[in-house]
Residue, then its C-alpha position, 0 to 999 in steps of 0.5 A: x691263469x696268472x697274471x704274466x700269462x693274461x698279460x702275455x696273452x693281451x700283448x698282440x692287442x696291445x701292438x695293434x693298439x686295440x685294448x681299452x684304458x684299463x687294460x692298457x694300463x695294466x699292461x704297460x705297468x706288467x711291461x715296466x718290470x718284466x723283460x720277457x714280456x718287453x721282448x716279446x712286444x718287440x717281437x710282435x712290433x717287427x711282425x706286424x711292421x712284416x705284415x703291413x709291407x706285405x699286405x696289398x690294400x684292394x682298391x674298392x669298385x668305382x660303383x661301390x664307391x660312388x653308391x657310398x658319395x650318393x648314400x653320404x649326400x642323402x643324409x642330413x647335414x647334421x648327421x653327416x658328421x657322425x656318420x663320417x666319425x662311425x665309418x672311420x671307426x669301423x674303418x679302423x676296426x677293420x684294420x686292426x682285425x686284418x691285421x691281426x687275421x693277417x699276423x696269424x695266418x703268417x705265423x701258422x704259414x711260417x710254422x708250417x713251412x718249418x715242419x714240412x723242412x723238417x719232414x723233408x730233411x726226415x725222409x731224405x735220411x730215412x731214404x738213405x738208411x734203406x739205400x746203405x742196408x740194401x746195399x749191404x745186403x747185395x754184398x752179403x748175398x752176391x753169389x761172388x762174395x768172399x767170406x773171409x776170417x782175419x787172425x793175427x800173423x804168425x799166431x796159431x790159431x785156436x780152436x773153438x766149438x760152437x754148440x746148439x743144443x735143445x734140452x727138450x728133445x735132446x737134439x744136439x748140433x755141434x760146430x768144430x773149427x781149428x782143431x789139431x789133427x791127431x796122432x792115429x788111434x785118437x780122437x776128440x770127444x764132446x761131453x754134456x755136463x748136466x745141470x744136476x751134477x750127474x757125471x758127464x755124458x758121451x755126446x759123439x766122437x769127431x775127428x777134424x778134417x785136413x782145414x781142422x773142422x768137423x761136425x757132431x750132428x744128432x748123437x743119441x741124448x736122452x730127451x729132458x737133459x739139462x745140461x749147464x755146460x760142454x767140454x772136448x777132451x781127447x780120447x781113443x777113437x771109439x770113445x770113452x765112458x769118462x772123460x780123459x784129462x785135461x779137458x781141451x775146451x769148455x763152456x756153457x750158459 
């Protein structure tokens, strides 16, 4: 421990004046050059200035008081006035414990009272975050809830796909949005591009309904294929072996 720290530790003795001489000169020499510890002192001293206005001082039974008179009466003269100096001694000692019993416990309440503020102010704001999530979970799942796209005005929209695919057992589900009706005799075609370069494989055939979506749902895939993307050309309505530039849409991990 360093010397600061042992210093630092004597300082409440020191404010309640309960330290003997040599230690007292130690620190009182320590509190000459270090600011932190003169402030800390300060501190103690308006604790303790806390402590001794909010400490009630018991007045003692009228019978424990008069057994004390009749036990100071029975003894010698001679030895009253020692007896009178020993119990101003314990009387002291016994304020000085108090006090400082009393100093503890008043910064343990204090820190105690700070950590259930700080717990209180937690909870309310746990509170509140559960209310806002059910709250939005009401309105997500109300049977009157619109579900509603915004795009740009006078913009036409563009269509996407969306593709859900499982290499290990081939299964394929495919999502198609805005899609442009086509002339007759056409439709579009999805194409799996394996991952080992192989030539694009046929993944259905779809034509888009009159709000320009569709749905390619299971088509016959060989399981085990990996596959690095997807493409939408257009071709004739029953399907090509190749596909028929320009590919329209694409993607892939």
């Amino acid at each position: 421990m360093s010397t600061h720290e042992q210093i630092e530790g004597e300082l409440p003795l020191y404010a309640l004046g309960a330290l003997d001489e040599d230690a007292l000169h130690a620190v009182e020499n320590h509190l000459e050059g270090c600011a932190v510890c003169r402030g800390e002192l300060l501190r103690l001293r308006g604790d303790l200035g806390l402590v001794g206005l909010s400490v009630r001082v018991a007045e003692p039974p009228a019978y424990s008081r008069a057994r004390l008179l009749r036990a100071v009466a029975r003894e010698p003269r001679s030895l009253r006035g020692k007896s009178a100096l020993t119990w101003a001694a314990v009387f002291a000692l016994a304020s000085v414990v108090l006090l400082a019993v009393s100093l503890i416990l008043w910064r343990q309440n204090e820190n105690l009272q700070n950590e259930g503020a700080r717990l209180r102010t937690q909870i309310e704001q746990e509170r509140s975050s559960t209310a806002l999530a059910r709250q939005v979970m009401a309105v997500m799942t109300a049977p009157d809830a619109m579900h509603v796209t915004l795009v740009a005005g006078k913009v036409k929209r563009q269509p996407q796909g969306r593709a859900i695919y499982s290499p290990h057992s081939g299964g394929l589900v495919f999502l198609a949005s805005d899609f442009e009706e086509l002339k007759p005799g056409k439709a579009y075609e999805l194409w799996l591009l394996p991952a080992d370069s192989r030539a694009p494989i046929p993944a259905g055939v779809f034509k888009p309904d009159d709000k320009g979506s569709a749905l390619v749902l299971m088509p016959q895939l060989a399981s085990g294929t990996v596959a690095k993307a997807f493409a939408v050309t257009v071709e004739p309505e029953s399907g090509s072996t190749t596909p028929t530039p320009p590919i329209l849409l694409s993607g892939g991990q």
